[in-house]
DRENDO-1510 file (C-alpha; in Angstrom, 1 decimal, always signed):
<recs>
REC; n; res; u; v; w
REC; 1; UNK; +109.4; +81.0; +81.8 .
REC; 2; UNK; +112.3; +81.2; +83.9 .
REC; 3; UNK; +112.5; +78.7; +87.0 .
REC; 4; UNK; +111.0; +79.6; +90.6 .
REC; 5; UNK; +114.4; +80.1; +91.9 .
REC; 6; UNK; +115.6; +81.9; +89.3 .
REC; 7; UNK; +112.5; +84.6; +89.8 .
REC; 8; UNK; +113.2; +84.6; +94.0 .
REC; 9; UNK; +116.8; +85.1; +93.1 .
REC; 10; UNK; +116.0; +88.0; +90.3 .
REC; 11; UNK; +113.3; +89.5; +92.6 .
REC; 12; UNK; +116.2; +89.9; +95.8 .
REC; 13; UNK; +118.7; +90.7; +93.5 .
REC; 14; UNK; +116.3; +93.9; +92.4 .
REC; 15; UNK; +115.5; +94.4; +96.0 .
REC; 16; UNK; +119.0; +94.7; +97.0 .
REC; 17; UNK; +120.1; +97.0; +93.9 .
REC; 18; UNK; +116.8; +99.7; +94.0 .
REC; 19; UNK; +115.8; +98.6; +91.1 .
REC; 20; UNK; +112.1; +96.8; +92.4 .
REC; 21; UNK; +109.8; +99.1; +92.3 .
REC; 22; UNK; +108.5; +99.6; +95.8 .
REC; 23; UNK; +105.3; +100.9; +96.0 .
REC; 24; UNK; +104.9; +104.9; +97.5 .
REC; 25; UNK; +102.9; +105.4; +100.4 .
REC; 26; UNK; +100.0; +108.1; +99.1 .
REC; 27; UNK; +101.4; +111.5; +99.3 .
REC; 28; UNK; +98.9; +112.9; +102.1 .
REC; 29; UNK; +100.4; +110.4; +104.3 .
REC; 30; UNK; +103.9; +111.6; +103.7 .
REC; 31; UNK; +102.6; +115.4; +104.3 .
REC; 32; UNK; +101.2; +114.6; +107.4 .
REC; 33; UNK; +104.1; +112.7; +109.0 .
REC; 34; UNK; +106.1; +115.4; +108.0 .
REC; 35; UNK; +104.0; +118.2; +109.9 .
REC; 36; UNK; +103.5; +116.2; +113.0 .
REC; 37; UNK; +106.9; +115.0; +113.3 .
REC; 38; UNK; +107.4; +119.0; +113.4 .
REC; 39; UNK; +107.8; +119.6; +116.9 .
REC; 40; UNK; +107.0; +123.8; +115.7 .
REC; 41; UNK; +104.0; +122.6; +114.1 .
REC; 42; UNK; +100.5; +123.3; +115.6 .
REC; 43; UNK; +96.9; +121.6; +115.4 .
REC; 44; UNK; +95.9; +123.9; +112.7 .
REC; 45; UNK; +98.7; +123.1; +110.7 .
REC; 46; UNK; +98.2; +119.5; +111.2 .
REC; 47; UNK; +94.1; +119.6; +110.4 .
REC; 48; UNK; +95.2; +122.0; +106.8 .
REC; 49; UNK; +97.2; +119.0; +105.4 .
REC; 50; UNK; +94.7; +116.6; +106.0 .
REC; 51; UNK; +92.1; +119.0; +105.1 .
REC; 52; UNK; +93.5; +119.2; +101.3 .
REC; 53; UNK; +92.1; +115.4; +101.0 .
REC; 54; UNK; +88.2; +115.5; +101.3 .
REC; 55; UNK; +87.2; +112.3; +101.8 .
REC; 56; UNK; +89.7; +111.6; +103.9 .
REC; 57; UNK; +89.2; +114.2; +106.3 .
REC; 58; UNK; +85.6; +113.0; +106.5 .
REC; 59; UNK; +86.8; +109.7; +106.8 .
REC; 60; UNK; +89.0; +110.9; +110.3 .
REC; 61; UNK; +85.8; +113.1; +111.7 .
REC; 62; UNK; +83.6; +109.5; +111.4 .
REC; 63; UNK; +86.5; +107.7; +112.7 .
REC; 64; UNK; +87.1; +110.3; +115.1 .
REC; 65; UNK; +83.3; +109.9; +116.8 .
REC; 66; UNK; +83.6; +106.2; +116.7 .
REC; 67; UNK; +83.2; +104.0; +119.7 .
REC; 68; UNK; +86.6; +104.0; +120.0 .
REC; 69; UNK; +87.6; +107.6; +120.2 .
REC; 70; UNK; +84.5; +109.7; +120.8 .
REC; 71; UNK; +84.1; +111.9; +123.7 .
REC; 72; UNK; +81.4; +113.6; +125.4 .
REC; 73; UNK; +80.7; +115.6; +122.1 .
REC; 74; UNK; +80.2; +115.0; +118.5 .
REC; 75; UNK; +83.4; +116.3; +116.5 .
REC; 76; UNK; +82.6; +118.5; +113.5 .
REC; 77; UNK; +85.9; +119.8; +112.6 .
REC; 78; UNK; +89.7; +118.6; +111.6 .
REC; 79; UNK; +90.7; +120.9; +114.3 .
REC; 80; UNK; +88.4; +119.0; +116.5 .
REC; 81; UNK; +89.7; +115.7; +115.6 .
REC; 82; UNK; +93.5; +117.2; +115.9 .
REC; 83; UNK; +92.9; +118.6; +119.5 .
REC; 84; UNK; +91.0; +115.4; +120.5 .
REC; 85; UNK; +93.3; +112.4; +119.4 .
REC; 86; UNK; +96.9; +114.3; +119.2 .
REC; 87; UNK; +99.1; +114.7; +116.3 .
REC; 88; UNK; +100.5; +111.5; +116.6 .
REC; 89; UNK; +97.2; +109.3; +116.8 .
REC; 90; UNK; +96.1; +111.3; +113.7 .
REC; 91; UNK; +99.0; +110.6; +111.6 .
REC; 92; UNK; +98.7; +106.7; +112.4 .
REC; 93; UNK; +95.3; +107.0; +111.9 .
REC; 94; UNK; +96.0; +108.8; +108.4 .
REC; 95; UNK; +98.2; +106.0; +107.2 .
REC; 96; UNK; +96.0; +103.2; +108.2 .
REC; 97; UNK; +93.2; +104.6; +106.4 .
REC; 98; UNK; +95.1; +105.3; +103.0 .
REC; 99; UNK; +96.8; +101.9; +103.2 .
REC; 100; UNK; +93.8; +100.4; +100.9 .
REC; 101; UNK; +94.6; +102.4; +98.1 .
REC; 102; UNK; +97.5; +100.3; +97.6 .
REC; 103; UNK; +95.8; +96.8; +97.8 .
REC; 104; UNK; +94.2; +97.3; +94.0 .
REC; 105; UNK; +94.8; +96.0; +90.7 .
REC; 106; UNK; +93.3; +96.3; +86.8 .
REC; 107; UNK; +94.0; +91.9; +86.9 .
REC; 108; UNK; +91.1; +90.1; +88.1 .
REC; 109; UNK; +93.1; +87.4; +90.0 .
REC; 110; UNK; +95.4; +90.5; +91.4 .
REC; 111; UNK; +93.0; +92.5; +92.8 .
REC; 112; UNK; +90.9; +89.5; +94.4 .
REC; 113; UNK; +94.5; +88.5; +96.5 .
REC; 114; UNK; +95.3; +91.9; +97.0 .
REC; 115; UNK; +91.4; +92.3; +98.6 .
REC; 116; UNK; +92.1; +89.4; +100.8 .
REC; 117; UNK; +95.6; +90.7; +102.0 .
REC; 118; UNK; +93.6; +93.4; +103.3 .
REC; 119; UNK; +91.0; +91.9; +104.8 .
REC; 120; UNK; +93.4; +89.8; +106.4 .
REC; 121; UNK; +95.5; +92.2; +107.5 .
REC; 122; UNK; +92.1; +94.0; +109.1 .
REC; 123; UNK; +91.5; +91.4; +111.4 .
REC; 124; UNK; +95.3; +91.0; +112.3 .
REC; 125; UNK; +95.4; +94.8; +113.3 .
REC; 126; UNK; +92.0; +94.6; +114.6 .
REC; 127; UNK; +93.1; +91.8; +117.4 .
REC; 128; UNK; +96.5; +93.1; +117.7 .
REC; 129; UNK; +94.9; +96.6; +119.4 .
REC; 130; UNK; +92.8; +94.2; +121.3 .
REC; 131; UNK; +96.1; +92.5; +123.0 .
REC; 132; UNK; +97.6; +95.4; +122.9 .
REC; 133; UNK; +95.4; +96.8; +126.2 .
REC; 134; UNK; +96.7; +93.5; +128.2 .
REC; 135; UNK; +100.2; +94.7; +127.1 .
REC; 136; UNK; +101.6; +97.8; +128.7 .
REC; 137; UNK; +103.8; +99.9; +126.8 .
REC; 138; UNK; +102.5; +99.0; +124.0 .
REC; 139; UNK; +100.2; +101.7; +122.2 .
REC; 140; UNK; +96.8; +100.2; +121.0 .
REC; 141; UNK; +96.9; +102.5; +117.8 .
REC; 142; UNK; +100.9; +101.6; +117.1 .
REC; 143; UNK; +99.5; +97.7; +117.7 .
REC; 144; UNK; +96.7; +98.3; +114.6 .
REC; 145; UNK; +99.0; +100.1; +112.2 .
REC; 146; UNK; +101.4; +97.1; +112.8 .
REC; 147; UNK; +98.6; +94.7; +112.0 .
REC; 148; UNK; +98.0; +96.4; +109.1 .
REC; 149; UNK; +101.5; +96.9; +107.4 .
REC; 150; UNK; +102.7; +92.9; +108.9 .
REC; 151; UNK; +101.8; +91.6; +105.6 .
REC; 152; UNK; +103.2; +94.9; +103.2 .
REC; 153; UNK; +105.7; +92.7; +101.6 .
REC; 154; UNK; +103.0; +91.2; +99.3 .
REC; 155; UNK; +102.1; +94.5; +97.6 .
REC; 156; UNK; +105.7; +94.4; +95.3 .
REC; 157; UNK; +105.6; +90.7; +94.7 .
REC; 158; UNK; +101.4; +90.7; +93.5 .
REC; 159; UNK; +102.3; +93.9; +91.8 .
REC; 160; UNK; +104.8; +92.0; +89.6 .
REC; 161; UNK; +102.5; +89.5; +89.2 .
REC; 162; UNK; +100.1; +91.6; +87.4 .
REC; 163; UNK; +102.8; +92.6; +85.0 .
REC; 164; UNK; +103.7; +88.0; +84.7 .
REC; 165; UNK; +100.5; +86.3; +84.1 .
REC; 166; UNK; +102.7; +83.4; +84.0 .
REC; 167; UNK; +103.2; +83.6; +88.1 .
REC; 168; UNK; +99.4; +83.0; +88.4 .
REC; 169; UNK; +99.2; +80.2; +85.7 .
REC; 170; UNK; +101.5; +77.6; +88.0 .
REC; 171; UNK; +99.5; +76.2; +90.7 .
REC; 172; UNK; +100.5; +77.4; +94.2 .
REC; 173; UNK; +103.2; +79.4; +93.0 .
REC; 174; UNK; +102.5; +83.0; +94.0 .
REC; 175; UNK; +101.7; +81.4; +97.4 .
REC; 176; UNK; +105.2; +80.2; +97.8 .
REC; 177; UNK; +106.8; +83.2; +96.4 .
REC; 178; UNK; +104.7; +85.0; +99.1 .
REC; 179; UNK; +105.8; +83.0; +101.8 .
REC; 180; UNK; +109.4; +83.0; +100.9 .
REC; 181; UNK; +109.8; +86.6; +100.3 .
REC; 182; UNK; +107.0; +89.1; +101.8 .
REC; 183; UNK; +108.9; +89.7; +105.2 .
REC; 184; UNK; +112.0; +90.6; +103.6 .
REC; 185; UNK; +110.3; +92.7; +101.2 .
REC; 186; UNK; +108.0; +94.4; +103.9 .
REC; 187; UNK; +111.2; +95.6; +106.1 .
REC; 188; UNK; +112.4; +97.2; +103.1 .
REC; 189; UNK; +109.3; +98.9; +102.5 .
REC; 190; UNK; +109.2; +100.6; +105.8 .
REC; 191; UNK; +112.5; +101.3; +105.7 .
REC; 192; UNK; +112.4; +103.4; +102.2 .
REC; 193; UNK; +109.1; +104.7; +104.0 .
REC; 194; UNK; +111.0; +105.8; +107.2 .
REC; 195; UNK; +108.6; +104.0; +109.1 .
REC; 196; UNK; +110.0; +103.4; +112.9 .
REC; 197; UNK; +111.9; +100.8; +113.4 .
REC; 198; UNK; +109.3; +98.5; +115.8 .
REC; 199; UNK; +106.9; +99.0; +112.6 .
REC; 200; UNK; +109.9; +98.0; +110.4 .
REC; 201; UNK; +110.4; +95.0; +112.7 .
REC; 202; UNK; +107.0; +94.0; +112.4 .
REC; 203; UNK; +107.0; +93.6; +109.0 .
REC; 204; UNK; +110.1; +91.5; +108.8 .
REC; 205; UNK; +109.8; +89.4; +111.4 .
REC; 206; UNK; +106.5; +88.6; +112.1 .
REC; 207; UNK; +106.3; +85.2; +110.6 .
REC; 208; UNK; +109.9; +84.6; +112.6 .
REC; 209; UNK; +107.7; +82.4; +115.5 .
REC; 210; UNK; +111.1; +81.4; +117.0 .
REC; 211; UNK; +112.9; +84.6; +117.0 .
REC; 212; UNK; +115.8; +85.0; +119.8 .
REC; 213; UNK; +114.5; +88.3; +122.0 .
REC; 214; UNK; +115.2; +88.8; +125.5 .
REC; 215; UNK; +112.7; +91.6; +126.8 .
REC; 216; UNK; +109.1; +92.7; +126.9 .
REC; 217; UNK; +106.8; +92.1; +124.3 .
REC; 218; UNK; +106.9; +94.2; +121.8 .
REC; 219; UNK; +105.1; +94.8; +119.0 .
REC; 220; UNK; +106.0; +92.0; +117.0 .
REC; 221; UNK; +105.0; +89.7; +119.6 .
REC; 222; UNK; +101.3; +91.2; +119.6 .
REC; 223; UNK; +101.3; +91.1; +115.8 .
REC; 224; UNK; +102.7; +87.4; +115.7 .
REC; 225; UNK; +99.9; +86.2; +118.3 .
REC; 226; UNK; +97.4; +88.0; +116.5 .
REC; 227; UNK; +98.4; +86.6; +113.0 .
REC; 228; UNK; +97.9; +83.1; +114.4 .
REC; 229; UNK; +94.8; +83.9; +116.3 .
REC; 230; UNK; +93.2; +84.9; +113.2 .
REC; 231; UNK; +94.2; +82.0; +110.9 .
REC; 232; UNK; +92.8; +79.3; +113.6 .
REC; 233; UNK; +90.5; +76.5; +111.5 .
REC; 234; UNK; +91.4; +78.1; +107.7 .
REC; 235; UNK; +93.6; +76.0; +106.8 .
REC; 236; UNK; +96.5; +78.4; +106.0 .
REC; 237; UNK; +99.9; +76.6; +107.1 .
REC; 238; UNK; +100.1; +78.8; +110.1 .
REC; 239; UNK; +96.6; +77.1; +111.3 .
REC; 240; UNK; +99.2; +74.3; +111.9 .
REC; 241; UNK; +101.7; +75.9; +114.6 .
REC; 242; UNK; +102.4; +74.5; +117.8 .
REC; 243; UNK; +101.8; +77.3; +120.2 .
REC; 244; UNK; +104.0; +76.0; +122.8 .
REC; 245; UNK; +106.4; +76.7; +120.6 .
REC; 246; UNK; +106.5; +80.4; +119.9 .
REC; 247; UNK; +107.5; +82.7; +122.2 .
REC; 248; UNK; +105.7; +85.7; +122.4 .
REC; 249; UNK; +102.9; +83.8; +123.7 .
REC; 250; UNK; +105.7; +83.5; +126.8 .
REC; 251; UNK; +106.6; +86.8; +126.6 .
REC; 252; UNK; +103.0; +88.0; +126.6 .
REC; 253; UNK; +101.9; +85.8; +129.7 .
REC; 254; UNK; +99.3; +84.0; +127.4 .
REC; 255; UNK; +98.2; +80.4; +128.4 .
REC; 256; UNK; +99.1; +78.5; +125.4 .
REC; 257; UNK; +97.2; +74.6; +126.6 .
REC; 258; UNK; +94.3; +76.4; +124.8 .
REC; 259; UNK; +94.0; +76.8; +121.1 .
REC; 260; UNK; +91.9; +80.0; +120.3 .
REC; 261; UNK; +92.7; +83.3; +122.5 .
REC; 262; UNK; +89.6; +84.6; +125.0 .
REC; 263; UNK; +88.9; +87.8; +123.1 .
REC; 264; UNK; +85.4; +87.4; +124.3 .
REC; 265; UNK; +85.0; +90.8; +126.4 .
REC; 266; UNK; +87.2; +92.5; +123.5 .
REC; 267; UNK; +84.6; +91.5; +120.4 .
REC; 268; UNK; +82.6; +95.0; +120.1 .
REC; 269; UNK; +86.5; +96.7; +120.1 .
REC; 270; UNK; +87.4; +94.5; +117.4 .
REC; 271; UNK; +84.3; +95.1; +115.3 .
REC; 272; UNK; +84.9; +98.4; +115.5 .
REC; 273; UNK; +88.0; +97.9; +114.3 .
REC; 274; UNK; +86.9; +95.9; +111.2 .
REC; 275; UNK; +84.2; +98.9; +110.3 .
REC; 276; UNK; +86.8; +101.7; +110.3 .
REC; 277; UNK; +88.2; +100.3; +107.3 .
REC; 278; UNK; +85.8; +98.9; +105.3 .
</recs>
């Protein structure tokens, strides 16, 4: 087996060439960027790509009548969903939902991490919209999404993984691999995905906790304070951090003399949250 550093440097060296094989984000996701990002393109339009994806589509109309969306009346229709949420919503709303496709594997060991990337990355997106109403200017669906896609970079390196058995042999290996090389990965990702840039951002800098930024919060402050929030008592080596230390807590106002956020009021949201993508 080659070395640890030999694999990091082999893995980058593949990153920076093409030549790792990035995952593709599911092809009705790509469809429906593409139509909404058509400024021509109508409702109609919008509700016939989704439509081509069945269980999707009843995914959004349940998703759509949620507590977190629903109006005065029950949506039936894609059209429905389309007219009530906006283009934009819907296509955010579209990726987040395909995004668990991605987080399987036929390897036993594979498929359990890649399950508990996404449940982790759940609960980051669900606090993340959460903060994201004591943050204006910052969307509370573009706060989810960028819960969900902080931790991306995983998907290449567990992928490979699967292929190496020997990666899962060496105790605490993948976990340091993980660590050292998920952000960079997970910017690349979004990039070859054309995400936006905040989302691309999010994804390679979230675990940055002293990153030089003079402005509002953004996006990868939310993300950043919701990643800590949810890793409070596991363990996990960001269970350790000195919140006086990172600055989005600054940026976002937050009172860092306590060690666990008051998300009391903001529980039922973030249920909610957890429900829509089981």
């Amino acid at each position: 087996m080659e070395s640890e550093d030999e694999f990091v440097q082999q893995l980058l060296e593949d990153l920076a060439s093409g030549e790792l094989q990035l995952p593709t984000l599911p092809e009705v996701a790509l469809r429906v960027r593409e139509v909404v990002d058509d400024e021509n393109a109508s409702a109609r339009e919008v509700s016939d790509v989704v439509a081509q994806d069945t269980g999707l589509s009843a995914r959004l109309i349940q998703v759509a009548n949620s507590p977190l969306y629903r109006g005065a009346n029950e949506i039936d229709r894609l059209p429905m969903v389309v007219a009530r949420l906006g283009g934009k919503l819907v296509r955010d709303l579209v990726t987040s939902q395909v995004m668990k496709q991605m987080f399987q594997a036929t390897n036993e060991i594979v498929d359990q991490r890649l399950r508990q990337v996404w449940e982790h990355s759940v609960q980051v997106a669900a606090i993340a919209r959460a903060l994201a109403g004591q943050c204006p200017g910052v969307a509370a669906d573009q706060a989810m999404l960028a819960g969900l896609l902080h931790d991306v970079g995983t998907l290449p390196i567990l992928y490979r993984a699967e292929e190496r058995e020997d990666l899962l042999e060496v105790p605490g290996l993948l976990d340091h691999l993980i660590e050292a090389l998920h952000a960079k990965i997970g910017g690349a990702m979004l990039e070859q995905w054309k995400f936006p840039q905040p989302l691309v951002d999010v994804a390679a800098l979230h675990e940055n906790l002293q990153r030089d930024y003079d402005g509002p919060p953004d996006l990868v402050d939310i993300v950043q304070v919701a990643n800590l929030q949810s890793h409070i008592g596991d363990g996990h080596r960001l269970s350790l951090v000195d919140w006086n230390e990172v600055s989005a807590f600054q940026r976002l106002g937050m009172d860092v003399d306590i060690n666990e956020i008051e998300l009391t009021d903001k529980v039922d949201e973030i249920d909610q949250v957890r429900s829509m993508f089981k």
